[in-house]
C-alpha positions as CSV (number, residue, x, y, z in Angstrom):
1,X,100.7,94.1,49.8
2,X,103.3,93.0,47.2
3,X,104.6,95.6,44.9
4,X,107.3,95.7,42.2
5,X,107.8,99.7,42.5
6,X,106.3,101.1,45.7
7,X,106.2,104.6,44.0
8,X,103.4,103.6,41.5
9,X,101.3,102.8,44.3
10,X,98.4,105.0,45.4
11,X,99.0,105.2,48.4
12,X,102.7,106.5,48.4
13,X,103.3,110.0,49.5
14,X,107.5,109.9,48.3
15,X,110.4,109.5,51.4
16,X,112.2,112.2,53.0
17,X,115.2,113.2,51.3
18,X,117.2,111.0,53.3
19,X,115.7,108.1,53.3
20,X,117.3,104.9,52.0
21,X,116.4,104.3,48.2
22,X,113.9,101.4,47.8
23,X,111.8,100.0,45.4
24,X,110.2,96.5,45.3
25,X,107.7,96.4,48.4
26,X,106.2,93.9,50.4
27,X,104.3,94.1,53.7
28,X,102.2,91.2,55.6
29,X,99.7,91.8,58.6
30,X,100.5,90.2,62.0
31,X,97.2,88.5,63.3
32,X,96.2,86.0,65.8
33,X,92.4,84.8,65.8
34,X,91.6,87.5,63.4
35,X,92.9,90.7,65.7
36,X,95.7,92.7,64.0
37,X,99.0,92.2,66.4
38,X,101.5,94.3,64.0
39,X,102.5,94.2,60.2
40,X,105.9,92.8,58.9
41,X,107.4,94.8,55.7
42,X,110.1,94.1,53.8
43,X,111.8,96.4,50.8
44,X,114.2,96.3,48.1
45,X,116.9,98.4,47.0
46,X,115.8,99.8,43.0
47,X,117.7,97.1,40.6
48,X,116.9,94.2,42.6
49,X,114.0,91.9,41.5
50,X,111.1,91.9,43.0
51,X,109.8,90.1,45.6
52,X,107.9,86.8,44.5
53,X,104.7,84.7,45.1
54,X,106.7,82.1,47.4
55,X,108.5,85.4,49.1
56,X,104.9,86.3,50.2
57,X,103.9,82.9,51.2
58,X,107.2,82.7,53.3
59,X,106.8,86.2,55.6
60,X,103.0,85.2,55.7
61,X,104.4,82.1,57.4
62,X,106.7,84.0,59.5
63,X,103.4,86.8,60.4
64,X,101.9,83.7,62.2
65,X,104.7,82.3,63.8
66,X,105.6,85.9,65.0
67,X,101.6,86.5,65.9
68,X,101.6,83.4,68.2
69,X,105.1,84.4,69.6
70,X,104.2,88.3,70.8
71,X,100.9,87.0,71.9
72,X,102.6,84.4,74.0
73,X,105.0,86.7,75.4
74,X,102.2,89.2,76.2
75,X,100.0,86.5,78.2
76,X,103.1,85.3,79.7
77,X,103.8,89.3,80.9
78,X,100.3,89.2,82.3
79,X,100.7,86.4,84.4
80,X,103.8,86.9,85.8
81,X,102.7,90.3,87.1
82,X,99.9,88.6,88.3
83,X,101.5,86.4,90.3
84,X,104.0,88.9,91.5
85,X,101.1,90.6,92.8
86,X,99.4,87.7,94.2
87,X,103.0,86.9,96.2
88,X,102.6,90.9,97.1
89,X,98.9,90.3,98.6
90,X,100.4,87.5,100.3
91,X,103.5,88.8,102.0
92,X,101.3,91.9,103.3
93,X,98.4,89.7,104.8
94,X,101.3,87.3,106.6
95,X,102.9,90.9,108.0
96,X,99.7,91.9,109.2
97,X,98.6,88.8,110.8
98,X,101.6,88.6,112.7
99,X,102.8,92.2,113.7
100,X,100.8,94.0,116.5
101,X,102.5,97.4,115.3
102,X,99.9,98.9,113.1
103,X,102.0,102.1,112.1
104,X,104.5,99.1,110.6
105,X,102.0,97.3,109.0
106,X,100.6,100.8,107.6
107,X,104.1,101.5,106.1
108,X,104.9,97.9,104.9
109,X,101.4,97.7,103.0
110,X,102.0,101.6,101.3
111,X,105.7,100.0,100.3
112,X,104.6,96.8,99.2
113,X,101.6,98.2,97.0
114,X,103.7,101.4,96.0
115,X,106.2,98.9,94.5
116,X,104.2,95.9,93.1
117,X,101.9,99.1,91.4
118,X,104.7,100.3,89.4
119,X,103.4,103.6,91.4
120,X,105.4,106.6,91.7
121,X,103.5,107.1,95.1
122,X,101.5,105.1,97.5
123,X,99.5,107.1,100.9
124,X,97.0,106.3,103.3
125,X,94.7,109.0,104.8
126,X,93.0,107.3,108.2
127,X,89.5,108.2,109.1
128,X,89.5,111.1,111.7
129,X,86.8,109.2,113.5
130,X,85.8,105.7,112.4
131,X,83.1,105.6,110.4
132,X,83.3,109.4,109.7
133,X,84.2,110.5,106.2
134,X,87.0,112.9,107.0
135,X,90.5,112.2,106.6
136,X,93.3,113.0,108.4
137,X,96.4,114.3,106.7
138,X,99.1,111.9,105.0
139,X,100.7,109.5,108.1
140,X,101.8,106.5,106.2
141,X,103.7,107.4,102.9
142,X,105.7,105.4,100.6
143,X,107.6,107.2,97.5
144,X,109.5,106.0,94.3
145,X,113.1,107.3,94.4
146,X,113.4,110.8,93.5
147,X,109.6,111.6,94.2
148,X,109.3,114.0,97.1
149,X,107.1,112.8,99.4
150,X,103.4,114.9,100.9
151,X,103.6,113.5,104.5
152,X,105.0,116.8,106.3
153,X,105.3,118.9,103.4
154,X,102.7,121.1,104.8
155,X,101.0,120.3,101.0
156,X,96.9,120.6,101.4
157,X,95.9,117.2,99.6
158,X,92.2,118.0,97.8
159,X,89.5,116.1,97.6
160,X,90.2,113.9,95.3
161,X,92.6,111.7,97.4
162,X,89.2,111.7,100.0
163,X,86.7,110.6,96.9
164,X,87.2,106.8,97.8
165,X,87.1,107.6,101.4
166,X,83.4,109.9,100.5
167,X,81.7,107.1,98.0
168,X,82.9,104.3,100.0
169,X,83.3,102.7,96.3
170,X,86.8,102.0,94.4
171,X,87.9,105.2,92.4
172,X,90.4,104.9,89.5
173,X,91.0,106.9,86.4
174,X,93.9,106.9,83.6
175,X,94.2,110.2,83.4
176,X,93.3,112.5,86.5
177,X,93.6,115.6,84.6
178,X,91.0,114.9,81.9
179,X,88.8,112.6,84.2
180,X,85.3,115.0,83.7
181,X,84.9,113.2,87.0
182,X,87.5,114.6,89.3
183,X,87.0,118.6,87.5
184,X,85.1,119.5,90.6
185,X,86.0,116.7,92.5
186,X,84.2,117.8,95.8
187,X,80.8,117.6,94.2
188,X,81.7,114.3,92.1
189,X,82.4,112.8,95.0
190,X,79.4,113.8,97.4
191,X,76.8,113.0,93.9
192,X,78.4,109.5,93.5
């Protein structure tokens, strides 16, 4: 969008009172392979000239340059916490091939996972009998600074920590507290 007075656009709603005077207008879309990454915009104070054909070409120019850039940066995110979480794995599977202390291994794994997770917690409830589906209580705990931690609280943990333990399936959600699975997790759990 390249404009000589933003104000005479249809789309322009006016600034807050504060907001620095402009006038000349010009604003490119960020894409790579056709998805939208971002926009670039650029704006003039009023009395400067407007922005021109070859001004356009130019940020278009920069908008792909910048596209490839963020997209680069975000793969290269990706696989670096992908490998930090492949050296995680591996660290925790040499531990527990060589230590004979399960109740260490227990608390290494919670830290490691806790950690390499970004998680403000990480727990493991063991099976009161094996096979069984009841859990004990928290044992092996690991906590992010500041975060108080459930083993020996005294806390009653509900079902929902169990509904892995019930379905014998992998149970994740973004958002616990509007997961329409987890609003009477009990049942959910036992009908999954």
């Amino acid at each position: 969008v390249r404009l000589d007075r933003i104000a005479d656009h249809p789309a322009s709603i006016g600034f807050p009172t504060a907001h620095v005077p402009m006038e000349a207008f010009l604003g490119v879309p960020i894409q790579q392979r056709g998805q939208l990454v971002g926009a670039l915009y650029l704006t003039k104070s009023p009395g400067d000239p407007p922005f021109s054909e070859e001004d356009e070409w130019i940020c278009l120019a920069m908008a792909s340059m910048a596209a490839v850039g963020i997209v680069n940066a975000r793969m290269f995110a990706t696989e670096s916490q992908r490998a930090q979480r492949s050296a995680t794995l591996r660290d925790i599977s040499i531990q527990v091939r060589h230590s004979l202390d399960v109740e260490l291994v227990l608390e290494a794994t919670c830290e490691a996972l806790g950690r390499a997770a970004g998680a403000d917690r990480c727990f493991i409830r063991m099976a009161v009998e094996p096979g069984g589906p009841e859990l004990r209580e928290v044992e092996h705990e690991w906590t992010a600074p500041g975060v108080p931690p459930y083993k020996g609280s005294g806390r009653v943990l509900g079902p929902v920590t169990a509904s892995a333990a019930r379905t014998l399936r992998t149970q994740w959600t973004s958002n616990i507290d509007t997961d329409p699975r987890f609003e009477r997790p009990a049942e959910s759990a036992l009908a999954a």
